[in-house]
C-alpha positions as CSV (number, residue, x, y, z in Angstrom):
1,X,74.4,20.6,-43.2
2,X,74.5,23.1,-46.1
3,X,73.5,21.6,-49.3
4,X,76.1,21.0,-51.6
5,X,75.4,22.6,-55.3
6,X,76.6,20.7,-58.3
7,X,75.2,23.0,-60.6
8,X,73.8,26.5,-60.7
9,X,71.5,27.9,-63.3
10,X,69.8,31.2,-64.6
11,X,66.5,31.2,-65.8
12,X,65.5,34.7,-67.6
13,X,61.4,34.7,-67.5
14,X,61.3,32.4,-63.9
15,X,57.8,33.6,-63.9
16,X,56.5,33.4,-67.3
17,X,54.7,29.8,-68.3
18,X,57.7,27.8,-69.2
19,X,59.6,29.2,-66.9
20,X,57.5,28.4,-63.6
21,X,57.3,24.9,-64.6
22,X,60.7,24.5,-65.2
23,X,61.4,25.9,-61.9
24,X,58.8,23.0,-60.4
25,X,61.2,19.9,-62.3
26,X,64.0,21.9,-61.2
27,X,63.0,21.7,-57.5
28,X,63.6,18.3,-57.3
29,X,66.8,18.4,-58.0
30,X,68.6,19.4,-54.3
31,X,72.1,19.7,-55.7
32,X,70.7,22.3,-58.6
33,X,71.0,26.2,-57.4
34,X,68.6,28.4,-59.3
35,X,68.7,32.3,-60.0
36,X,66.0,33.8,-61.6
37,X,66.0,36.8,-63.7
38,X,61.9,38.4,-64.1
39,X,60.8,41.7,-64.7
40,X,61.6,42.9,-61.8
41,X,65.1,42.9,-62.6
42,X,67.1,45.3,-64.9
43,X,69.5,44.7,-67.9
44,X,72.4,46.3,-65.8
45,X,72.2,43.3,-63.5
46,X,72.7,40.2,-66.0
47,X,76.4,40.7,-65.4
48,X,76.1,39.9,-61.5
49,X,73.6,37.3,-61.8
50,X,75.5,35.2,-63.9
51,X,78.6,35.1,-61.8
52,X,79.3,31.6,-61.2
53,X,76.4,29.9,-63.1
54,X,77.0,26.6,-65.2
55,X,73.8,27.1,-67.6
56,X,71.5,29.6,-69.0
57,X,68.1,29.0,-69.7
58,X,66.6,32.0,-71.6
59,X,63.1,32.0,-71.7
60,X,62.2,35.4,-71.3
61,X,61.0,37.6,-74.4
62,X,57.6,40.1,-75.1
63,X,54.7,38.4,-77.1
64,X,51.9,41.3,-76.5
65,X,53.5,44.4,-76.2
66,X,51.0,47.7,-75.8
67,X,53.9,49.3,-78.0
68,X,55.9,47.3,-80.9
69,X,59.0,49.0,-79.6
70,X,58.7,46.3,-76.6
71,X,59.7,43.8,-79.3
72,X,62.8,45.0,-80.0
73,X,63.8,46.3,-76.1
74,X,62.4,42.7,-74.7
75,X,63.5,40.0,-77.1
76,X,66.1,41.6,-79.5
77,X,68.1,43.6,-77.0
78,X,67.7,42.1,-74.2
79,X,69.1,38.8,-75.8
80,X,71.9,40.9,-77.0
81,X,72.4,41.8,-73.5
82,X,72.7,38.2,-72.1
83,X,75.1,37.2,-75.0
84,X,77.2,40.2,-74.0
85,X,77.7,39.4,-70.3
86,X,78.1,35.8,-71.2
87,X,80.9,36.8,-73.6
88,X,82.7,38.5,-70.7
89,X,82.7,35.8,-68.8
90,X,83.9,33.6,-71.5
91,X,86.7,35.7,-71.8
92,X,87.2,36.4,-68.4
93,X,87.4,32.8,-66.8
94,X,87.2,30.7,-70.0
95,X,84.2,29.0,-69.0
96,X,81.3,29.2,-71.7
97,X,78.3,28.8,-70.1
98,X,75.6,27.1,-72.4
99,X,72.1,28.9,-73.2
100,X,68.9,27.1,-73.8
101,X,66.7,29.7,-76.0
102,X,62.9,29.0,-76.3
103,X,62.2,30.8,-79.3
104,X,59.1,30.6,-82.0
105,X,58.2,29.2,-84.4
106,X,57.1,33.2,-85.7
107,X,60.8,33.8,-85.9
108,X,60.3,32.5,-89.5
109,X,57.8,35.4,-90.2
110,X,57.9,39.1,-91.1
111,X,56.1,40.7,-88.6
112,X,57.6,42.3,-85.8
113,X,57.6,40.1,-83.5
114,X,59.2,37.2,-86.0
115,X,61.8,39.5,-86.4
116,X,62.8,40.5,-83.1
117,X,62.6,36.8,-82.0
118,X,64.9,36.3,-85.2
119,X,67.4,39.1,-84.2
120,X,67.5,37.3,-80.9
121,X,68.6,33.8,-82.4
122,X,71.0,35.4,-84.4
123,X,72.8,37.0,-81.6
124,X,73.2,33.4,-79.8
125,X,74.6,32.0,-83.2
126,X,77.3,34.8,-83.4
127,X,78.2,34.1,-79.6
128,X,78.2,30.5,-80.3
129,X,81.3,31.6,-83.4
130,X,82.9,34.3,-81.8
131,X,83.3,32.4,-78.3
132,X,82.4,28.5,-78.7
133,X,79.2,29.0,-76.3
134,X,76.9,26.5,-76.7
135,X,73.8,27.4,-77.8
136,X,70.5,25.4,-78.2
137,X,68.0,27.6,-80.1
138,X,64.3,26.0,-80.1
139,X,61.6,27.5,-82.5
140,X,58.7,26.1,-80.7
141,X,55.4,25.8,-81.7
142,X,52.4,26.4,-79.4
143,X,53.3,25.4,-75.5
144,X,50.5,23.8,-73.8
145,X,49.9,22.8,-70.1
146,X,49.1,23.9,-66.9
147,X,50.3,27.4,-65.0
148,X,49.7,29.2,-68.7
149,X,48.0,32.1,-68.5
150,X,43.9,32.3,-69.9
151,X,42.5,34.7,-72.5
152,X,46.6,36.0,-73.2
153,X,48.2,33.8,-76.1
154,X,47.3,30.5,-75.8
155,X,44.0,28.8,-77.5
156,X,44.8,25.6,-75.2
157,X,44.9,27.7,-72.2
158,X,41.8,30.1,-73.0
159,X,39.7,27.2,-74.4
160,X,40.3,25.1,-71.1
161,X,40.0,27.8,-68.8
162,X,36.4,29.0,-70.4
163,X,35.1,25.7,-70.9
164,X,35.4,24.5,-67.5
165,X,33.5,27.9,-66.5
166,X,30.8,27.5,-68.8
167,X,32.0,30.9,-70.4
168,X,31.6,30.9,-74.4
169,X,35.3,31.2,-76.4
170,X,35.7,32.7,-79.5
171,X,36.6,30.5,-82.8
172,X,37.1,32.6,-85.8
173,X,38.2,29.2,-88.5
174,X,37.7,26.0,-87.1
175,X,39.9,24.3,-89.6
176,X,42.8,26.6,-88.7
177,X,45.7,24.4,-87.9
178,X,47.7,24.0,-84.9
179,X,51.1,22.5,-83.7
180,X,51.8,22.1,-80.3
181,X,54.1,20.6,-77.7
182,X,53.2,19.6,-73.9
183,X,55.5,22.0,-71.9
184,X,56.1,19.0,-69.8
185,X,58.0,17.9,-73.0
186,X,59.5,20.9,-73.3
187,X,61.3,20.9,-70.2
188,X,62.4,17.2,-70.0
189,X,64.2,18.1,-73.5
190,X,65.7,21.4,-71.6
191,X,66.9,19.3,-68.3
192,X,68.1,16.5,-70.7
193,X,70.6,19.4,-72.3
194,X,71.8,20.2,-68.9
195,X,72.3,16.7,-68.4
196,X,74.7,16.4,-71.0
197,X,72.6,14.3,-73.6
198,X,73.3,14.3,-77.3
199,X,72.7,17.6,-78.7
200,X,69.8,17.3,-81.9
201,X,69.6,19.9,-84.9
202,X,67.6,20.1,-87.4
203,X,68.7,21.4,-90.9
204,X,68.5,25.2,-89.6
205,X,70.4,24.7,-86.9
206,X,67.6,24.8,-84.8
207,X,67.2,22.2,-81.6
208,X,64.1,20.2,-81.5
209,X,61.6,18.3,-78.7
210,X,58.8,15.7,-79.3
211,X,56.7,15.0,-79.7
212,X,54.6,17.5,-81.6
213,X,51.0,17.3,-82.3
214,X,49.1,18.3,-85.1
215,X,45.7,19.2,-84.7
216,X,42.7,22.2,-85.7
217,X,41.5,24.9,-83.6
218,X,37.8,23.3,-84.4
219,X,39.3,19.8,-83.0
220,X,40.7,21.4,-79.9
221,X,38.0,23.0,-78.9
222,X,35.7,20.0,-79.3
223,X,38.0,17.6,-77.5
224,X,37.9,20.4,-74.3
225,X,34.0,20.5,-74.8
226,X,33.8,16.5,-74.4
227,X,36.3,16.3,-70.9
228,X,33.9,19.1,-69.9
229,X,30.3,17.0,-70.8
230,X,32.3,13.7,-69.7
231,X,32.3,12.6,-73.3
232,X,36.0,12.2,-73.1
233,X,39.3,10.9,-71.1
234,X,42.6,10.0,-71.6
235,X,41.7,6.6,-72.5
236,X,39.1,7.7,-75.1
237,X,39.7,6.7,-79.0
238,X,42.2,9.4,-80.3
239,X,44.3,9.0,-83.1
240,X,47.1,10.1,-80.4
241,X,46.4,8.9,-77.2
242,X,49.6,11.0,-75.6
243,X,47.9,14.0,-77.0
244,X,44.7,13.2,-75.7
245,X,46.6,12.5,-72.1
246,X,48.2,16.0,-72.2
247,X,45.4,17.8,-73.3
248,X,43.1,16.1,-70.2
249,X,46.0,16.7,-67.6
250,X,45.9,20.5,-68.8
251,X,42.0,21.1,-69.0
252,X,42.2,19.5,-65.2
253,X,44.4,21.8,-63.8
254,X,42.2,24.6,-65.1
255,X,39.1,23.3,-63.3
256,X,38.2,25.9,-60.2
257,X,39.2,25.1,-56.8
């Protein structure tokens, strides 16, 4: 017997970090269809995939392009893009099919790559007025957790990876600080919004997960060096023990096979 779809989503980015992990939580869900949208895949075609989906879970976007351009072509316009097809459809069927954005926290900054993250949001805000599309924009801090890529972006990722090796990692200011969210957070927020739960703003406008931790590139790396030396565990003293639990479930699944 076919399987009987209750709801069918679109992730943009299906292959990036958040986006393979959502795709695991989302696997357990049988009556849950799931299109993806990667690199592989052209503008042009947003239209077509979207036929038919019931939510929108944008994750996609360029963090470290080889030309600055890329900011603009994969955050800016390509968000612009999405908000356009989902307008059509809006229009076209009345449905409004809600996005989930996972934006940054850099959105607040004027470099380039704030900014194109902040064109981005405010395209979703003017779909949200011009067509009543739900939209849950979330400037989130540093993702960690496993299936996030080494040596790229992510201190938590590099740090693990490294340390587990024995390779040396590079810390420039100890004390410089560092807020970060488990991506398994992340994603129980996201499936929670397509669940139909309460929807939470903070005074921006902005959507917001828990919890987030606060913590020092010096502190990070030290916590990392004592899992590896067997100096620490997830029922160590912490000041945050769910901290400490996340952080030990990462740094495990970047041990080598």
């Amino acid at each position: 017997m076919a399987t009987q779809f209750n709801k069918k989503v679109l992730i943009t980015g299906a292959n990036g970090f958040i986006g393979k992990n959502l795709q695991m939580r989302l696997a357990d869900r049988e009556n849950v269809q799931v299109v993806c949208f990667t690199r592989e895949h052209s503008v042009d075609q947003l239209p077509q995939l979207l036929e038919g989906v019931d939510f929108v879970f944008h994750l996609a976007g360029i963090n470290r392009p080889k030309d600055p351009e890329e900011f603009v072509t994969g955050n800016a316009n390509l968000t612009q893009a999405l908000c356009d097809a989902v307008a059509y459809f809006a229009v076209a069927t009345g449905k409004p099919v809600p996005i989930i954005f996972a934006s940054s926290t850099q959105a607040a900054r004027d470099n380039p790559y704030g900014q194109s993250k902040r064109a981005a949001e405010d395209a979703l805000f003017s779909l949200h007025s011009r067509h009543g599309v739900p939209v849950h924009v979330f400037r989130l801090p540093n993702v960690f957790g496993q299936s996030c890529k080494p040596n790229y972006n992510s201190a938590v990722a590099t740090f693990c990876h490294n340390i587990a090796r024995g390779l040396p990692i590079q810390i420039n200011d100890p004390s410089s600080p560092l807020t970060l969210v488990y991506v398994d957070d992340v994603i129980s927020r996201f499936l929670q919004l397509l669940d139909g739960a309460d929807v939470a703003v903070d005074e921006g406008g902005f959507s917001t997960v828990g919890p987030q931790y606060a913590s020092t590139v010096g502190e990070l790396a030290e916590l990392i060096r004592a899992f590896k030396d067997g100096r620490g565990s997830p029922t160590a003293e912490h000041p945050d023990s769910e901290f400490l639990r996340a952080l030990y479930a990462t740094y495990v699944s970047y041990l080598p096979g």
